[in-house]
NUSE-706653 format. One line per 10 residues: number of its first residue (from 1); for each residue x negated, y, z negated of C-alpha. Coordinates in nm, 4 decimals. Example, Ala and Ser with C-alpha at 12.3 -4.5 7.8 and 13.67 -1.06 7.14 Angstrom:
1	-1.2300 -0.4500 -0.7800  -1.3670 -0.1060 -0.7140
END
This chain:
1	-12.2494 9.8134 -12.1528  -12.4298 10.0150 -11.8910  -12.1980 10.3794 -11.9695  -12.1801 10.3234 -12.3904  -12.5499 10.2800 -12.3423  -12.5843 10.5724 -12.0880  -12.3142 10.8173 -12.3581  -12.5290 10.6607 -12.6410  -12.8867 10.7932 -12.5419  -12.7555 11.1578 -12.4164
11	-12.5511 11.1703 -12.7651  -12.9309 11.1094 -12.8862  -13.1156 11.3753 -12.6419  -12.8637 11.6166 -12.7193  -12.9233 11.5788 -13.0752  -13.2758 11.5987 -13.0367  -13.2438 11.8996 -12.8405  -12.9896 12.0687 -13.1446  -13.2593 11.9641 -13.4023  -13.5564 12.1334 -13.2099
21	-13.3256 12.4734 -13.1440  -13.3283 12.3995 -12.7537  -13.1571 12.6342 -12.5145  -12.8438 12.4847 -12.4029  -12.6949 12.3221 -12.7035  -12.3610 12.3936 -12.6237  -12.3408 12.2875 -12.3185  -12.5712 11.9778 -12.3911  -12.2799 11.8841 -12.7241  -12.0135 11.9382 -12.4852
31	-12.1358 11.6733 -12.2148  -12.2292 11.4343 -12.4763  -11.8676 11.4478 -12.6519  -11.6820 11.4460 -12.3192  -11.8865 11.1286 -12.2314  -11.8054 10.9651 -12.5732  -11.4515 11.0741 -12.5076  -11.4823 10.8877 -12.1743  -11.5951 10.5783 -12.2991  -11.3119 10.5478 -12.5446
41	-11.0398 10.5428 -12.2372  -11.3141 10.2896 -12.0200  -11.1686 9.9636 -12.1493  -10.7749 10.0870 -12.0948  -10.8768 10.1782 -11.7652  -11.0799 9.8785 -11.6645  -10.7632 9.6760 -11.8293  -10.5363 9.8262 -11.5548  -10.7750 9.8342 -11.2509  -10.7872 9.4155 -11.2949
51	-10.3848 9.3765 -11.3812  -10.2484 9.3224 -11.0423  -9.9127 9.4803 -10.9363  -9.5751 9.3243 -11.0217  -9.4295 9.1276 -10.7453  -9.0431 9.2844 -10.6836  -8.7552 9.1063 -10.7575  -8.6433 9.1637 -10.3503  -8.9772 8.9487 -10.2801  -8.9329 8.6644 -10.5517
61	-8.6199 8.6501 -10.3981  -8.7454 8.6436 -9.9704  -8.9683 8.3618 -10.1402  -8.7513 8.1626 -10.3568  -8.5742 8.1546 -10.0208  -8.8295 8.0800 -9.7988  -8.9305 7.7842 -10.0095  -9.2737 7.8945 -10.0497  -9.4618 7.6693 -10.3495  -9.3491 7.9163 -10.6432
71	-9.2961 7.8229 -10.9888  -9.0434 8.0902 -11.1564  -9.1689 8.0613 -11.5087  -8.8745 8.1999 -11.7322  -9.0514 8.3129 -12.0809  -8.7415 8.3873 -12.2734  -8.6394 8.1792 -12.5316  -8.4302 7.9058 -12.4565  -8.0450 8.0648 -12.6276  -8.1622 8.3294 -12.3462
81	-8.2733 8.1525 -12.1415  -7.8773 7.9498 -12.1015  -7.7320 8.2490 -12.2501  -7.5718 8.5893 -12.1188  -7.8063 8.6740 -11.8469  -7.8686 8.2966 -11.7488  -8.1550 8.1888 -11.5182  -8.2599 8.1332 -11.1720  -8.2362 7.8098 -11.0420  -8.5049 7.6167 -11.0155
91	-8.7426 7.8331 -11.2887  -8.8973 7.6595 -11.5768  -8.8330 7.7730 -11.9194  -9.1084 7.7738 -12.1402  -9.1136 8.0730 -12.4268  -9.3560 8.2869 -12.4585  -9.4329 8.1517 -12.8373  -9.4697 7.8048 -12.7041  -9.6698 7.8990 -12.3729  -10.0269 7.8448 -12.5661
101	-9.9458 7.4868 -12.6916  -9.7522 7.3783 -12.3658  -9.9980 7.4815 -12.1067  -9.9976 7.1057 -11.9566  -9.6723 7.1651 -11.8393  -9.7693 7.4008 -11.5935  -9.9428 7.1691 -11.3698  -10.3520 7.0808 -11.2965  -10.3399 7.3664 -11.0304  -10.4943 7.6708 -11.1552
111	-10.4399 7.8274 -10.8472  -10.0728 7.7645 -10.8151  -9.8361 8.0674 -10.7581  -9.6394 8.1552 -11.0403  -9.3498 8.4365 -11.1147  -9.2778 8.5635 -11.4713  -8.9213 8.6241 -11.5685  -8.7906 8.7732 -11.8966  -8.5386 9.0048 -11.9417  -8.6939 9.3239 -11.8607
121	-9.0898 9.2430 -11.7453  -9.2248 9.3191 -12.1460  -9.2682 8.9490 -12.2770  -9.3683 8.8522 -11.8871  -9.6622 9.0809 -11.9098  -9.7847 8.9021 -12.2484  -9.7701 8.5763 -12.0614  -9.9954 8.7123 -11.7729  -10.2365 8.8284 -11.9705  -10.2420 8.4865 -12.1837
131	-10.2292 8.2707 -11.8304  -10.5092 8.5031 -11.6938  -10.7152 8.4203 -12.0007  -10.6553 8.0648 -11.9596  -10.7919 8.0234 -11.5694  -10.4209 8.0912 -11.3948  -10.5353 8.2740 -11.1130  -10.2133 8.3581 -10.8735  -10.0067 8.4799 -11.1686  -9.7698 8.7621 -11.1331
141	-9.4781 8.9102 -11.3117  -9.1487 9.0004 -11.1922  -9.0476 9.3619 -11.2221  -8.7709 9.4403 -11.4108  -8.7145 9.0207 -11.5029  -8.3636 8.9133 -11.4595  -8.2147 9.2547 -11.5216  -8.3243 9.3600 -11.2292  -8.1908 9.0151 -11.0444  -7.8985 9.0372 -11.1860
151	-7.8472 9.4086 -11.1029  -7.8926 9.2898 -10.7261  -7.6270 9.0588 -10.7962  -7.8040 8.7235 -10.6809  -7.7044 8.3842 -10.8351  -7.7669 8.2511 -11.1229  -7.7535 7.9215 -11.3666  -7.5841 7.9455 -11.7371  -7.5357 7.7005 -11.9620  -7.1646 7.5433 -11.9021
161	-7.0005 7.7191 -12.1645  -7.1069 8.0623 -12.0698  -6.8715 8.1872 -11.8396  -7.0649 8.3107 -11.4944
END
């Protein structure tokens, strides 16, 4: 609240100053608008200083083999999920649509580790944000999903009648 309130009351003074013909207007409108202009772009930016980088597929896969506690959390829907692209073993499947209502099946650790996977890193992001909201504190999402795993050409699971 502290800039709005700060862009607010020299938007005011610089008004009062236009009003009473003080020297300096232009300059005085121009630093007003510029902080106005700033504010607008404050929220984006605070929205990207708190996301925390995406984990790279190399290091979901150095943990996924070093057995470290990770739950892959595949967000796709389920035909993708067993379809084209398959999954990695081991990840849960729970769709990003469902995600809200099926929150129990994540576990009573908040502070769990958990890896997003989707396709690309789009829906993944989405999730994030939603598990963030909801108290998920060690939540990060896989760049580039399983396109990028599958570009690396690492294993994967299908459903038995897709061909591998």
């Amino acid at each position: 609240m502290l800039p709005g309130a700060l862009a607010y009351t020299w938007l005011g003074y610089a008004g009062r100053e236009a009003a009473a013909g003080g020297a300096g207007l232009i300059q005085k409108g121009l630093t007003a608008l510029a902080l106005l202009a700033g504010l607008a772009f404050l929220p984006r930016l605070v929205g990207r200083l708190r996301q925390k980088p995406m984990l790279q597929v190399a290091g979901l896969k150095a943990s996924l083999d070093a057995a470290e506690p990770l739950l892959v959390l595949d967000v796709r829907t389920a035909a993708d999920f067993d379809g084209e692209q398959g999954h990695i073993r081991g990840a849960l499947n729970l769709p990003l649509e469902q995600l809200p209502e099926r929150l129990a099946d994540l576990g009573e650790d908040p502070q769990r580790p958990i890896a997003l996977v989707c396709r690309t890193d789009r829906r993944s992001a989405k999730a994030a944000a939603l598990l963030g909201q909801r108290g998920f504190a060690q939540v990060q999402v896989v760049q580039g999903g399983m396109t990028a795993w599958l570009d690396h050409g690492w294993p994967v699971e299908r459903n038995p009648t897709q061909p591998e």
